[in-house]
N, CA and C atoms as an extended XYZ file, in Angstrom:
372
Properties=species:S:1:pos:R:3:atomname:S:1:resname:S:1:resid:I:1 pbc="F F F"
N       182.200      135.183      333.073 N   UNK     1
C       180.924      134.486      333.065 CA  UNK     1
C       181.156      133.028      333.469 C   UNK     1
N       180.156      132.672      334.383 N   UNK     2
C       180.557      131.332      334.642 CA  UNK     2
C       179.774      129.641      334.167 C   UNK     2
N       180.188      128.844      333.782 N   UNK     3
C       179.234      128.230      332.994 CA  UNK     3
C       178.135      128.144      333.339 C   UNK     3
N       177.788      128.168      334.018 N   UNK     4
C       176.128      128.323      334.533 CA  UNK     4
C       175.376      129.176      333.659 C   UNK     4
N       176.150      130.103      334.013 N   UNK     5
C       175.545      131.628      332.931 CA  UNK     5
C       175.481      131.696      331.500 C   UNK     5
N       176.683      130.704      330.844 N   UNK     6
C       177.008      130.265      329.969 CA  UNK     6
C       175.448      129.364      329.377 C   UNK     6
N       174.695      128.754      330.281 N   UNK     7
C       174.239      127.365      329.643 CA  UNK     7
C       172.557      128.578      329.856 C   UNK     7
N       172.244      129.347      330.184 N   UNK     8
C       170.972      130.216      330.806 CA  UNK     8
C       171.323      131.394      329.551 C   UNK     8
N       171.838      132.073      329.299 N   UNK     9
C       172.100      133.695      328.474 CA  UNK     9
C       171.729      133.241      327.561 C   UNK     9
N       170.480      134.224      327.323 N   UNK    10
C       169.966      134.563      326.016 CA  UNK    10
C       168.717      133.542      325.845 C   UNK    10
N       168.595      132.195      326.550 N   UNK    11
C       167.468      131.496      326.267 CA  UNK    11
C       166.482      131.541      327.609 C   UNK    11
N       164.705      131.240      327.056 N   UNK    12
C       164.112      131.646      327.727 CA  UNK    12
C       164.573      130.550      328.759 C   UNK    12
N       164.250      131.450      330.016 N   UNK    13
C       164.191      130.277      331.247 CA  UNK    13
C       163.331      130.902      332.262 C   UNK    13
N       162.938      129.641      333.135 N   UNK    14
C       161.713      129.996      334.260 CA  UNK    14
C       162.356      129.509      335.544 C   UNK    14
N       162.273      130.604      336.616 N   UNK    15
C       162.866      129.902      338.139 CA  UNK    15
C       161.988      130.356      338.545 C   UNK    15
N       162.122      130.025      339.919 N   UNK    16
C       161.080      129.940      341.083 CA  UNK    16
C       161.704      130.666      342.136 C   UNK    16
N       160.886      131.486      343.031 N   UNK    17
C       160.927      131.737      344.272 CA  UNK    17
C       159.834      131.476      345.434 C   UNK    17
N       160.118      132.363      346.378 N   UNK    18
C       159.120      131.599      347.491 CA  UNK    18
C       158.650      132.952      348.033 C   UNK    18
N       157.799      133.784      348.349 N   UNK    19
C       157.313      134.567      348.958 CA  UNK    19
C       157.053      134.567      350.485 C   UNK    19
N       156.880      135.632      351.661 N   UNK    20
C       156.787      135.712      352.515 CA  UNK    20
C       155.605      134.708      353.199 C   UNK    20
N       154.631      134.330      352.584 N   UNK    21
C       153.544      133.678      352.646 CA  UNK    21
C       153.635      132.448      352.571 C   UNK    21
N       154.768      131.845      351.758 N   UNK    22
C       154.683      130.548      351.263 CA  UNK    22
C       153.903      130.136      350.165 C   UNK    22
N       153.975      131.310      349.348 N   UNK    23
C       153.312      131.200      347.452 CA  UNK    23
C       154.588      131.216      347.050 C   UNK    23
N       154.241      130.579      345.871 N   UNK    24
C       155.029      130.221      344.918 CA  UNK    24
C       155.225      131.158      343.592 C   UNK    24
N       156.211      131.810      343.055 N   UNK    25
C       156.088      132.541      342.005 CA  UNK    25
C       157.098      131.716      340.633 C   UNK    25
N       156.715      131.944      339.549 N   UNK    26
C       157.474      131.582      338.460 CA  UNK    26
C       157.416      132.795      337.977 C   UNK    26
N       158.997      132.797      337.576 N   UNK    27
C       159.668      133.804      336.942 CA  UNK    27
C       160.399      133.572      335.460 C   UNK    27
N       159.469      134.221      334.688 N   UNK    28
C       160.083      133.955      333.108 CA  UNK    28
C       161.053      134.888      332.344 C   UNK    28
N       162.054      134.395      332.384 N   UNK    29
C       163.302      135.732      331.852 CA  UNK    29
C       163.472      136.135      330.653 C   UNK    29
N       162.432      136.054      329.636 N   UNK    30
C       162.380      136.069      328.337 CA  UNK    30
C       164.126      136.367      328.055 C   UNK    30
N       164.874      135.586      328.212 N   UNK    31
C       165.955      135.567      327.531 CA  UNK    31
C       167.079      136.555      328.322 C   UNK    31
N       166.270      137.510      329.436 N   UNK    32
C       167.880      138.498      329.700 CA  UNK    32
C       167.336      139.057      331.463 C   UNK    32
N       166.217      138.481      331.690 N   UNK    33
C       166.071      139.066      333.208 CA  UNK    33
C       166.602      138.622      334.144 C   UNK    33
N       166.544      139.390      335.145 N   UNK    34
C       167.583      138.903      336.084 CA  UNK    34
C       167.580      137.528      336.783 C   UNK    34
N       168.178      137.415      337.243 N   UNK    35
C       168.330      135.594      337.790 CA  UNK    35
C       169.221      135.615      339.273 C   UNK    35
N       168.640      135.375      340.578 N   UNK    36
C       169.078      135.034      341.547 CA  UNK    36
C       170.391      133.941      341.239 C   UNK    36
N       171.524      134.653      342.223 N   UNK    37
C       172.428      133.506      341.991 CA  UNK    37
C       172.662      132.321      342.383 C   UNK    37
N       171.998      132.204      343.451 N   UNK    38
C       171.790      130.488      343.759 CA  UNK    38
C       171.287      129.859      342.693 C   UNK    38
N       170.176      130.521      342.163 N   UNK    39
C       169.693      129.589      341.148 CA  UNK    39
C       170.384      129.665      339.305 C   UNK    39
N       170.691      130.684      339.590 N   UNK    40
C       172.202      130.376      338.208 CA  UNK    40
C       173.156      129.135      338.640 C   UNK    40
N       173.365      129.098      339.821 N   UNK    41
C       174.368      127.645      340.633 CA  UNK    41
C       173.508      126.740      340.110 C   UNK    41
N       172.292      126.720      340.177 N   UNK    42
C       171.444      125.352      340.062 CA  UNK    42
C       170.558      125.248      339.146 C   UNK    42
N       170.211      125.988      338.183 N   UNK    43
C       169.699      126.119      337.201 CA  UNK    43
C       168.759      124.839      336.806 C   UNK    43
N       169.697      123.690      336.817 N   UNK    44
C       169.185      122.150      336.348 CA  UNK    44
C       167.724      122.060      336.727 C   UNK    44
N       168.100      122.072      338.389 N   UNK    45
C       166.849      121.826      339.134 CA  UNK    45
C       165.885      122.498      338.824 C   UNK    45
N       166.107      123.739      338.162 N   UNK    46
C       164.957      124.681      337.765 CA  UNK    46
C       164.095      124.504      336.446 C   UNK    46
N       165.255      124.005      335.496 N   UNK    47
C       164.469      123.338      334.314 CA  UNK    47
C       164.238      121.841      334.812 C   UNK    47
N       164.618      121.623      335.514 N   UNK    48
C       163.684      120.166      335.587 CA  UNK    48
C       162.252      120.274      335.903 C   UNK    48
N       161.571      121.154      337.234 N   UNK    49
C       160.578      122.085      337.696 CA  UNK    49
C       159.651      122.169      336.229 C   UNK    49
N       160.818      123.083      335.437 N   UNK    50
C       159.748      123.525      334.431 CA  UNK    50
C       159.949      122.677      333.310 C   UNK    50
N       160.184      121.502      332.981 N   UNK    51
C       160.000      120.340      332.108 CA  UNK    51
C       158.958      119.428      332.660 C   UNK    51
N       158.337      119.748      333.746 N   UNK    52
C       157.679      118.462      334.145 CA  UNK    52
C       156.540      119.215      334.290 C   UNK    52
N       155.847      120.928      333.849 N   UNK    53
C       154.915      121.038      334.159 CA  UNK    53
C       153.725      121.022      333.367 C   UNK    53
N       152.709      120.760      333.122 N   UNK    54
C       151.861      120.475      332.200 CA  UNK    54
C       151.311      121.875      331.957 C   UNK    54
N       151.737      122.324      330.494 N   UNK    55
C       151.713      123.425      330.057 CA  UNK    55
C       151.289      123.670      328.313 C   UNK    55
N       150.192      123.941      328.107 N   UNK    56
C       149.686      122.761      326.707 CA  UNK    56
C       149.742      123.976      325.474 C   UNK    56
N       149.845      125.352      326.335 N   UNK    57
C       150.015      126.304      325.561 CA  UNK    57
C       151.122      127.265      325.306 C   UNK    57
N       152.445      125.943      325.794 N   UNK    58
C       153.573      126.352      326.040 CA  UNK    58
C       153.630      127.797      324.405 C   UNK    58
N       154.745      128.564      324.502 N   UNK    59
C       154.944      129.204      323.134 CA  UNK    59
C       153.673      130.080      323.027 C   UNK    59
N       153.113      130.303      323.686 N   UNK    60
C       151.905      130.974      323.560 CA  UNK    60
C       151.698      132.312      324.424 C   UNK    60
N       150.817      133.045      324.798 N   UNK    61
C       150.756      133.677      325.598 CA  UNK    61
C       149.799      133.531      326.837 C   UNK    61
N       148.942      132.431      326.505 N   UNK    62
C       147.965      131.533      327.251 CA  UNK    62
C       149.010      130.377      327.882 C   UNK    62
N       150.370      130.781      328.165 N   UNK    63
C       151.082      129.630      328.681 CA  UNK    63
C       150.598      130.272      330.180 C   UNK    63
N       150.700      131.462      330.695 N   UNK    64
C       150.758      132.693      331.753 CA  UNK    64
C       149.308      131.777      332.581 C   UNK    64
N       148.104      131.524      331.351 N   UNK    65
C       146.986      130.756      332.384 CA  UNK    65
C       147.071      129.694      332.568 C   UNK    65
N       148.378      128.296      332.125 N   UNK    66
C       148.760      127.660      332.243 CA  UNK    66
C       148.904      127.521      333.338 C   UNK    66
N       150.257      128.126      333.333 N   UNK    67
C       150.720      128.460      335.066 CA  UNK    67
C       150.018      128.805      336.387 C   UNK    67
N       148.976      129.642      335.630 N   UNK    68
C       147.957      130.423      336.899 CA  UNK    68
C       147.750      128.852      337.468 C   UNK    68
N       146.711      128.008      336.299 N   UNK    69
C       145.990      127.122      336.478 CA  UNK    69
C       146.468      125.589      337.670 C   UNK    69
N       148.099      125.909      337.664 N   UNK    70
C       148.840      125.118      338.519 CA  UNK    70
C       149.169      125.643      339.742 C   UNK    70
N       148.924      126.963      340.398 N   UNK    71
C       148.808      127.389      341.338 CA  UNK    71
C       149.608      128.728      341.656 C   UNK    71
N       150.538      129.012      340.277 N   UNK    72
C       151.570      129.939      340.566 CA  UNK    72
C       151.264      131.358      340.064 C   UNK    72
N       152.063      132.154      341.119 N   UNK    73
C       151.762      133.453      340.418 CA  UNK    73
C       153.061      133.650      339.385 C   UNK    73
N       152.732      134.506      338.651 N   UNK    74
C       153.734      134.330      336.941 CA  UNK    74
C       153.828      135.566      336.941 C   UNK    74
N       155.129      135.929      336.603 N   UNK    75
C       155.747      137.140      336.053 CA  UNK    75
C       156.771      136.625      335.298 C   UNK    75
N       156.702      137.716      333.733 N   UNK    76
C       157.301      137.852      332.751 CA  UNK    76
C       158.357      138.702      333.169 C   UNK    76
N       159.640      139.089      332.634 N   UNK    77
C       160.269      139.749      331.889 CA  UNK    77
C       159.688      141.202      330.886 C   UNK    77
N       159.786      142.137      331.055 N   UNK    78
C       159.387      142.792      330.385 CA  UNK    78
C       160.638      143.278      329.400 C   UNK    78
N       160.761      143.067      328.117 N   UNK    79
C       161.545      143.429      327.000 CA  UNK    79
C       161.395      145.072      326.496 C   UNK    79
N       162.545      145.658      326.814 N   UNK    80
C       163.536      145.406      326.912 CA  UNK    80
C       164.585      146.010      328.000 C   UNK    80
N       165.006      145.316      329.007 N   UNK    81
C       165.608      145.720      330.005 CA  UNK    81
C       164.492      145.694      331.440 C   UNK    81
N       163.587      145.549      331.379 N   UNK    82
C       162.415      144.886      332.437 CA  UNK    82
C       161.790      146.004      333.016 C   UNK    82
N       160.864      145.867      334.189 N   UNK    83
C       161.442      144.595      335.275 CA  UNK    83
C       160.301      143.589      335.087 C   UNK    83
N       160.414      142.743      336.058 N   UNK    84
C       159.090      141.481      335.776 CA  UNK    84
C       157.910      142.400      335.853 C   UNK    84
N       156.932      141.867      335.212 N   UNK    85
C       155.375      142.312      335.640 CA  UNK    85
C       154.573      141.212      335.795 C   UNK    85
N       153.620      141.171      336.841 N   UNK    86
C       152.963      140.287      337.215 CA  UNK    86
C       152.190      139.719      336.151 C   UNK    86
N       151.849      138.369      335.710 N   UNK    87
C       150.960      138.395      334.693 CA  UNK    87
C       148.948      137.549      334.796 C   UNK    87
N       150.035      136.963      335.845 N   UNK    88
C       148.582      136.060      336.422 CA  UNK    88
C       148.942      135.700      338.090 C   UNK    88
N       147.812      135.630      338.470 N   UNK    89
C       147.879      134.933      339.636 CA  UNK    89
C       147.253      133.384      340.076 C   UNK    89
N       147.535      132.814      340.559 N   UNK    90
C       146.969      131.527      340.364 CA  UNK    90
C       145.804      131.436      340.977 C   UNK    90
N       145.240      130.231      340.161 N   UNK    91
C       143.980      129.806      340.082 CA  UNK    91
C       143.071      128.413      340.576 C   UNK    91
N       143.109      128.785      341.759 N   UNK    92
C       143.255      127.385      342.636 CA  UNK    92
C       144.281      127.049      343.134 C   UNK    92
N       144.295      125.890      344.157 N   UNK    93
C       145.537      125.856      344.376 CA  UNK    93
C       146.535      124.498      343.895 C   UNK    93
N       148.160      124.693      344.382 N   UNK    94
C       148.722      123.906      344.034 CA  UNK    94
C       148.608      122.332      344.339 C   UNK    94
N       149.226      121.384      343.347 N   UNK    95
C       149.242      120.311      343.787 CA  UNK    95
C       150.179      120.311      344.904 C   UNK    95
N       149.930      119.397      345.873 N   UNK    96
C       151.220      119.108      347.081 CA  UNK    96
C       152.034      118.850      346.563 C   UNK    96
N       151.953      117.413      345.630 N   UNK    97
C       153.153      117.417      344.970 CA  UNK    97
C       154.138      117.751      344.235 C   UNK    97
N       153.399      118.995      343.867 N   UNK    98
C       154.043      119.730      342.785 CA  UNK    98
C       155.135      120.710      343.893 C   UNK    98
N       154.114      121.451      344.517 N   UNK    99
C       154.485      122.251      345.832 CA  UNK    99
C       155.769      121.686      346.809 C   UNK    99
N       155.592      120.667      347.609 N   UNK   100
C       156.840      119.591      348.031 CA  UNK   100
C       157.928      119.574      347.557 C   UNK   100
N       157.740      119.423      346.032 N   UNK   101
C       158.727      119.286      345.228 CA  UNK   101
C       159.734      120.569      344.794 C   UNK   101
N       159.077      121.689      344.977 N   UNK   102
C       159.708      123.219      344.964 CA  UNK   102
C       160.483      123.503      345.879 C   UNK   102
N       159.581      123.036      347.099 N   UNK   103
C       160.273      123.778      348.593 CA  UNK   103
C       161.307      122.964      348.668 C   UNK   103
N       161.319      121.313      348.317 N   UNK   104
C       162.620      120.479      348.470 CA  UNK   104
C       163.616      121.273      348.197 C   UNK   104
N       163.777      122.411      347.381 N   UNK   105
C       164.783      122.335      346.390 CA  UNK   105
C       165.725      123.927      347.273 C   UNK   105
N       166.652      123.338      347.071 N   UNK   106
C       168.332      123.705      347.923 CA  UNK   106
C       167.868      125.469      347.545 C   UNK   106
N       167.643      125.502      345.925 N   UNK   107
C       167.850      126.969      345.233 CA  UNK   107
C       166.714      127.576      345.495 C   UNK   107
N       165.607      127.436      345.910 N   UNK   108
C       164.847      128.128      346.120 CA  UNK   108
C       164.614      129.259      346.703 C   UNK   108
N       165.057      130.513      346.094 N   UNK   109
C       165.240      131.628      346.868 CA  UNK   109
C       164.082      132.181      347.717 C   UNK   109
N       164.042      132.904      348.980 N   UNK   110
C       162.795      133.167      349.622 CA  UNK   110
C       162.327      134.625      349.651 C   UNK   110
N       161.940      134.795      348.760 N   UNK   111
C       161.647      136.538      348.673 CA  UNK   111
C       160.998      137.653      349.722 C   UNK   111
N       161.433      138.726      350.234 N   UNK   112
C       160.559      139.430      351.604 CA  UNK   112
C       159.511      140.305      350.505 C   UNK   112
N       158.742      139.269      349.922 N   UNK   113
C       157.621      140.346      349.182 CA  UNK   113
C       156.260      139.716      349.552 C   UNK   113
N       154.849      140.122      349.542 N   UNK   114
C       154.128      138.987      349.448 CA  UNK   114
C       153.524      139.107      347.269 C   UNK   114
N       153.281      137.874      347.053 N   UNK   115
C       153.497      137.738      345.217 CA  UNK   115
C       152.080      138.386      345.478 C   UNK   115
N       150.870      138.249      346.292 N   UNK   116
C       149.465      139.258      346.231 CA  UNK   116
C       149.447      139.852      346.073 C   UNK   116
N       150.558      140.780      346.617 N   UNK   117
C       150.493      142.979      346.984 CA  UNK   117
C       151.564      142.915      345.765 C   UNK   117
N       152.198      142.265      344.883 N   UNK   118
C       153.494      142.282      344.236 CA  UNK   118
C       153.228      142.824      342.386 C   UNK   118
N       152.977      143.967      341.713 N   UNK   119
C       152.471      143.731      340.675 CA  UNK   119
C       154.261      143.362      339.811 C   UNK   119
N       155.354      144.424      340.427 N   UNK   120
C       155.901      144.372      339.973 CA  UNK   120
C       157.428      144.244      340.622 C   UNK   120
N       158.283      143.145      340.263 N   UNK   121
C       159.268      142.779      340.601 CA  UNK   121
C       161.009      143.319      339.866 C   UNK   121
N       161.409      144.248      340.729 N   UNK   122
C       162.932      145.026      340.355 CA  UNK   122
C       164.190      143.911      340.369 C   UNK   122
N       164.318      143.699      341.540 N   UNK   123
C       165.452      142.987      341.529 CA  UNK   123
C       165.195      141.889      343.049 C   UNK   123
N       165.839      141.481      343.502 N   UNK   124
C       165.990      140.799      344.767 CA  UNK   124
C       167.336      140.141      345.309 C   UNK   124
């Protein structure tokens, strides 16, 4: 295991990918779903993403319209052993800046799915 994996196993974490379209998906690993390995390399950048997003019902299950509400489509983790299921789709669209700030990023994996037609996510 490599520290990366070390500092991610077992706690919740949220990464991002990029869809064929150029939507944005957040991906919540309730603690054991799978995780692209670029972004196990970079993890930081990913909780930084999700420390800065205004999310008021974090711990909740109304965090999912949180997210919608910022532009992303959201899939959970399904417990136990998965796979993601779609949970919301977003609701309006993103800020640029928020958006800018995703695509900047090195780890951003680019998925051949579109997150619209996508209810449910296996692996990638």
């Amino acid at each position: 295991m490599t520290t990366y994996e070390e500092e991610i196993e077992g706690r919740e974490f949220d990464w991002y990918a990029e869809d064929i379209d150029g939507n944005i998906g957040l991906f919540s690993t309730a603690g054991e779903g799978f995780i692209p390995e670029i972004v196990i390399e970079n993890f930081s950048s990913h909780d930084d993403i999700s420390e800065s997003l205004d999310s008021p019902n974090w711990g909740s299950p109304e965090v999912w319209s949180d997210y919608a509400k910022l532009g992303f489509y959201v899939y959970d983790w399904d417990l136990p052993g998965g796979p993601y299921n779609k949970e919301r789709g977003p609701i309006g669209e993103m800020a640029i800046e928020l958006k800018n700030k995703l695509l900047a990023m090195a780890s951003l994996p680019k998925l051949n799915i579109r997150f619209s037609e996508t209810e449910v996510v296996q692996s990638v």
